[in-house]
C-alpha positions as CSV (number, residue, x, y, z in Angstrom):
1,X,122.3,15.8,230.9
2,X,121.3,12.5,228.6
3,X,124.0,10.2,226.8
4,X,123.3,8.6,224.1
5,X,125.0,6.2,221.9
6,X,125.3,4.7,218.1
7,X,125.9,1.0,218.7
8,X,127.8,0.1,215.7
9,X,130.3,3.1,216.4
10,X,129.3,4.2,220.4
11,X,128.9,7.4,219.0
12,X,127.6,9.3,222.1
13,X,126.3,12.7,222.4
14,X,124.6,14.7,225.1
15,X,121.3,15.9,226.0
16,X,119.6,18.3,227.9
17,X,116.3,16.7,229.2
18,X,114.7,20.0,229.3
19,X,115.5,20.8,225.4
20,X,114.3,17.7,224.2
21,X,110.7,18.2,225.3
22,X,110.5,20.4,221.8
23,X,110.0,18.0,218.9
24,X,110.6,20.7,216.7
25,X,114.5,21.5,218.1
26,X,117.8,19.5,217.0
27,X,120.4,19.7,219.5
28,X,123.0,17.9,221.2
29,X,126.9,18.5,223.4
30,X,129.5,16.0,221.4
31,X,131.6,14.1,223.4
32,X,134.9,12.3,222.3
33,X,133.6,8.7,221.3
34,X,133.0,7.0,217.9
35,X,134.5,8.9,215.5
36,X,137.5,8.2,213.3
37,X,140.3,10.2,214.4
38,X,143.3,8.6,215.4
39,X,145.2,11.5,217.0
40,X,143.7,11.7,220.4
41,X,143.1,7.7,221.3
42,X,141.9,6.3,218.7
43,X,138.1,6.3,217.2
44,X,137.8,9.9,218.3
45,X,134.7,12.1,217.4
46,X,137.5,15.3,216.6
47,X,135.0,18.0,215.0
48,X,137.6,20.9,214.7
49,X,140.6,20.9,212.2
50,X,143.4,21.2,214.6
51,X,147.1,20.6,214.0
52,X,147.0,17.2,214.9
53,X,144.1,15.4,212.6
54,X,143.3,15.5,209.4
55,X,141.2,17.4,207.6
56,X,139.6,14.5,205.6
57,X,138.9,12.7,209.6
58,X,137.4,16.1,211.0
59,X,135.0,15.5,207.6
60,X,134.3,12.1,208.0
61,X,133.5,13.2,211.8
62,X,131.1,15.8,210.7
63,X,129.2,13.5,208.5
64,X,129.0,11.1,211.2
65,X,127.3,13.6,213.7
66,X,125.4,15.2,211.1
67,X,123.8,11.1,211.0
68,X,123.3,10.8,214.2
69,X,121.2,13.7,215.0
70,X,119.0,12.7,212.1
71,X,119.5,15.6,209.7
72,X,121.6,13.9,207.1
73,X,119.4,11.4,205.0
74,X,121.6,9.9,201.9
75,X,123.4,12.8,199.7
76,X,121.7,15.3,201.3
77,X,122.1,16.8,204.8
78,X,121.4,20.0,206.8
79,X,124.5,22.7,206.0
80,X,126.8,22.8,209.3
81,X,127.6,26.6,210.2
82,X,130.3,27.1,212.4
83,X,133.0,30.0,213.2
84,X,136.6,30.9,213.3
85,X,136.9,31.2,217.3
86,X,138.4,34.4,218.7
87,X,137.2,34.6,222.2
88,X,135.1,37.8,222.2
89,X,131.7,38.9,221.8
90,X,130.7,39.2,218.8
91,X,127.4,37.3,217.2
92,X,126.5,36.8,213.6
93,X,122.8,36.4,212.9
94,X,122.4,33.9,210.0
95,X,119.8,32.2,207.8
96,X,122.3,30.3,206.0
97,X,125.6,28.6,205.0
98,X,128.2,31.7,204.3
99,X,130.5,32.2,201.6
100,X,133.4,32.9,203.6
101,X,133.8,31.0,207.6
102,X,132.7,33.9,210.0
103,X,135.0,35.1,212.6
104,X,133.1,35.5,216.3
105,X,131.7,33.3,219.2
106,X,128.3,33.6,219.0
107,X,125.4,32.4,216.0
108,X,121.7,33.3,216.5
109,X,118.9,31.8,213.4
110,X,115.3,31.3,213.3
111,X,116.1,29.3,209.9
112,X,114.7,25.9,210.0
113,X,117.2,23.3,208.2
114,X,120.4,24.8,209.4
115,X,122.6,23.5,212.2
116,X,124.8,26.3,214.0
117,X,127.3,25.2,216.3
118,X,129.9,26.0,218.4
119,X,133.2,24.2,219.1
120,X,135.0,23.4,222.4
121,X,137.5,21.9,225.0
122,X,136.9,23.6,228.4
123,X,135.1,26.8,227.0
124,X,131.6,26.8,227.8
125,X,129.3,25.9,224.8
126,X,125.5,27.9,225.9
127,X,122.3,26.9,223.9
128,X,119.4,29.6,224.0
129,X,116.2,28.2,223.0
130,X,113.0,30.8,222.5
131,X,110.3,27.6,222.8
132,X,107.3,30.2,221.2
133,X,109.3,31.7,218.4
134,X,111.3,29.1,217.5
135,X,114.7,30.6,217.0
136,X,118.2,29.3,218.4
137,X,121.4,30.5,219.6
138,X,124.8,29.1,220.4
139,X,127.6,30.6,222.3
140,X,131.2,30.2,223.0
141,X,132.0,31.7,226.6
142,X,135.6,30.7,227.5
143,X,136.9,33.4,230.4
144,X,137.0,36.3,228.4
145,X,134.0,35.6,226.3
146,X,132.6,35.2,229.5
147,X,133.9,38.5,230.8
148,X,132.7,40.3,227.8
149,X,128.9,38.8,228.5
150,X,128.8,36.7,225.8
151,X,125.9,34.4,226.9
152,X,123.9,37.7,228.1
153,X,124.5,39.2,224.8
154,X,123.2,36.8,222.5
155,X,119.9,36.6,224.4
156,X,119.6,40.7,223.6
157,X,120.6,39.5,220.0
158,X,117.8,36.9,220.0
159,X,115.5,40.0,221.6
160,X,116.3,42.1,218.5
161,X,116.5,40.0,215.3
162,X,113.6,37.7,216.7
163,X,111.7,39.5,219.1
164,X,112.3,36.9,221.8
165,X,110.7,37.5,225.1
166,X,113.5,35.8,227.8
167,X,110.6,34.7,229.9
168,X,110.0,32.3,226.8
169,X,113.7,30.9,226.5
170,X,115.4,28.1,227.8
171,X,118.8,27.6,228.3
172,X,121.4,24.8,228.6
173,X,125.2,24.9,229.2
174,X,127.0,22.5,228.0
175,X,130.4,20.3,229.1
176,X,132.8,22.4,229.9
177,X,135.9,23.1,232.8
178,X,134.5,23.9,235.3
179,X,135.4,25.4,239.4
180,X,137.0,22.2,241.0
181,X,139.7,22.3,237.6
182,X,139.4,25.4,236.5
183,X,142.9,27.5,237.7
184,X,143.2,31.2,236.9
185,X,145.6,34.0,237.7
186,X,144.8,36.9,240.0
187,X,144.7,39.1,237.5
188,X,141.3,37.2,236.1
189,X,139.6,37.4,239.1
190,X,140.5,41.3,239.2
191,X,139.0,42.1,235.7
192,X,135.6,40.0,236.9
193,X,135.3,41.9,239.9
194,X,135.9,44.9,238.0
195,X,132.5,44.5,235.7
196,X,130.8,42.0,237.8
197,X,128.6,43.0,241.5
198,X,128.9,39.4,242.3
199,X,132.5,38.8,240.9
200,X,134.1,37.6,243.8
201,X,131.6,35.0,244.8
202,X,132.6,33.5,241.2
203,X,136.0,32.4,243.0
204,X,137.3,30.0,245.9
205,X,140.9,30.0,246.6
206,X,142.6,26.6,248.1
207,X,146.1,26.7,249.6
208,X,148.6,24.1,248.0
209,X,148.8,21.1,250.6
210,X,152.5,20.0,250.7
211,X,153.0,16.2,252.7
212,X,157.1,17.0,253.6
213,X,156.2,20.6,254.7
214,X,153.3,19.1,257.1
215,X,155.6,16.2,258.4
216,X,158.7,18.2,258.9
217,X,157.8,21.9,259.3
218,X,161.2,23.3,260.7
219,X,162.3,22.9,257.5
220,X,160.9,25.4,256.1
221,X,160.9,28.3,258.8
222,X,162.3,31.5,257.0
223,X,163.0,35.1,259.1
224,X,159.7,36.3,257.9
225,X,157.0,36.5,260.7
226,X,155.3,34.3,261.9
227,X,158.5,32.1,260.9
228,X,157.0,30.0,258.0
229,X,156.8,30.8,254.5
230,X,153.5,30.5,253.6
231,X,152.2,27.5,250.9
232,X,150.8,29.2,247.2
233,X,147.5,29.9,247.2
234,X,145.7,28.9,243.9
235,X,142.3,30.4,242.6
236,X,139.3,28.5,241.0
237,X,136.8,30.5,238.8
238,X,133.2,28.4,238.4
239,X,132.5,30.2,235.0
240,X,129.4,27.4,235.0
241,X,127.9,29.9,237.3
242,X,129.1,33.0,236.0
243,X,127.0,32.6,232.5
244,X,123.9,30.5,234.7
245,X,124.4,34.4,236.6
246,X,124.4,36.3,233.0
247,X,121.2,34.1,231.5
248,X,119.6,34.9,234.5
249,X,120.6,38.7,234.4
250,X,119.4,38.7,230.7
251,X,115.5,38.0,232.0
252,X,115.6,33.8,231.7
253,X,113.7,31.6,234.4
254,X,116.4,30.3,237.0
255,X,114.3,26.8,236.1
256,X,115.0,27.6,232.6
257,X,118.6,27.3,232.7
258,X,120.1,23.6,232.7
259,X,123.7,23.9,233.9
260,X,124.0,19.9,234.4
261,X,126.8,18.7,232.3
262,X,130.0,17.6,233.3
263,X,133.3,19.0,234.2
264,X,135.7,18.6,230.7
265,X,139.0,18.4,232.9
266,X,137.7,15.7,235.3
267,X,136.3,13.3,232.4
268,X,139.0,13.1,230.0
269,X,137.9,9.2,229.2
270,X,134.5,11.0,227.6
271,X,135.4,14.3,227.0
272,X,138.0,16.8,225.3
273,X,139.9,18.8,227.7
274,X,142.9,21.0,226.6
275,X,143.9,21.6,230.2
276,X,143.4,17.9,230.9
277,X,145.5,16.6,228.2
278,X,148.1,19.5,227.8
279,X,146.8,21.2,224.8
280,X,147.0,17.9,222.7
281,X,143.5,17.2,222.1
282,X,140.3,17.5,219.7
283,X,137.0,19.5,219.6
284,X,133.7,19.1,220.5
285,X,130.6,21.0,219.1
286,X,127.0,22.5,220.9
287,X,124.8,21.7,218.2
288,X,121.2,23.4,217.7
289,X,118.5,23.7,214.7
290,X,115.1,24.2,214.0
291,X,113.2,21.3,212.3
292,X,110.9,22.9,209.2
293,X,107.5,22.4,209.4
């Protein structure tokens, strides 16, 4: 993954190397610098209208990455379609702006001159990219996206509107939390081994480390056997890998599929992270158009 930055503003946005070999694609991961939202540090790039900004910042914002990727000359700019987020699996196939804001997680286009996007603070944002046909996809796979195959999906979307062949399509997953932050329940890890063959591997567990228990163990001997009680055991899902494992399952190249952005949690300083900063923080977008000809 590439960074990038506006000097006057350090706007930076990501990259995937492999999707900018098409000069005819628009796309880019936001990150949290150089925007105008003062909510969330100061001079943050907020792109969703959350409790904490204001609407007329998240606009300014929008304007501002609109800019930067080049599709917004003067009074006129690309239209910006985006969704009302409900974590499930449902894709809307558009070829322009919509009267009303679509509820879903998932937008596929072949349009040229329209920028679909996806918004995002540890979810996974997913770009498809069909390099023959020239048609696009975005995809919002948080955990039970994920577990409803979101990412896999879309590609059979992409398949039917477009006629996409998967052994054309690229792929690129975007910032995101991923397994060394990522903390889930037991009952998560049941309902992926349930409707996945390779759920389990999608886990590690790590037992709590505790400094006073290790220095002074007799302290904490109980009448259970073997005489301790045990530490907590916590549980890490990689959902990276789980929708790398779906895009792969859906018929794309395992070199196709770039799954080298960074963790959300672990780079607070650069990213937005609602685990990382306790539900107080802004949105980022995964970006992707289709320049006309």
């Amino acid at each position: 993954m590439v960074t990038r930055a506006v000097p006057e503003r350090n706007l930076q946005l990501l990259y995937s190397p492999q999707l900018e070999k098409l000069p005819w694609l628009v796309h880019a991961f936001s990150t949290r610098a150089g925007g105008v939202s003062r909510g969330y540090g100061g001079n943050a790039l907020n792109l969703g209208f959350t409790k904490d900004d204001s609407p007329a910042a998240v606009e300014r914002n929008r304007e501002l990455l609109l800019k930067k990727l080049g599709v917004a000359t003067g009074r006129k700019s690309w239209p910006l379609v985006t969704l009302r987020q409900i974590h499930s699996d449902i894709i809307h196939q558009v070829d322009g702006p919509s009267a009303h804001l679509l509820a879903g997680d998932g937008l596929i286009t072949d349009t040229p001159g329209l920028l679909i996007a996806v918004q995002a603070a540890d979810c996974i944002p997913v770009i498809v990219v069909d390099c023959k046909r020239r048609a696009v996809g975005v995809f919002h796979a948080g955990w039970r996206g994920t577990l409803k195959r979101i990412a896999q999906k879309g590609v059979g979307e992409m398949r039917k509107h477009f006629g996409c062949d998967p052994r054309d399509m690229v792929a690129t997953i975007g910032p995101g939390i991923q397994a060394c932050c990522y903390g889930v329940g037991e009952e998560v890890r049941t309902q992926f081994e349930s409707q996945f063959a390779y759920g389990a591997s999608l886990f590690r567990e790590v037992k709590e480390s505790d400094p006073v228990r290790e220095k002074y163990p007799l302290l904490f001997l109980t009448a259970r056997a073997p005489g301790h009680s045990e530490l907590p055991i916590r549980i890490f899902l990689d959902l990276v890998e789980a929708n790398r494992r779906q895009l792969m399952g859906a018929g794309l190249a395992k070199q196709n599929i770039d799954a080298s952005a960074p963790c959300t949690a672990c780079h607070t300083d650069m990213l937005f992270s609602f685990r990382g900063e306790k539900g107080i923080t802004g949105r980022m977008m995964g970006v992707a158009g289709i320049r006309p000809k």
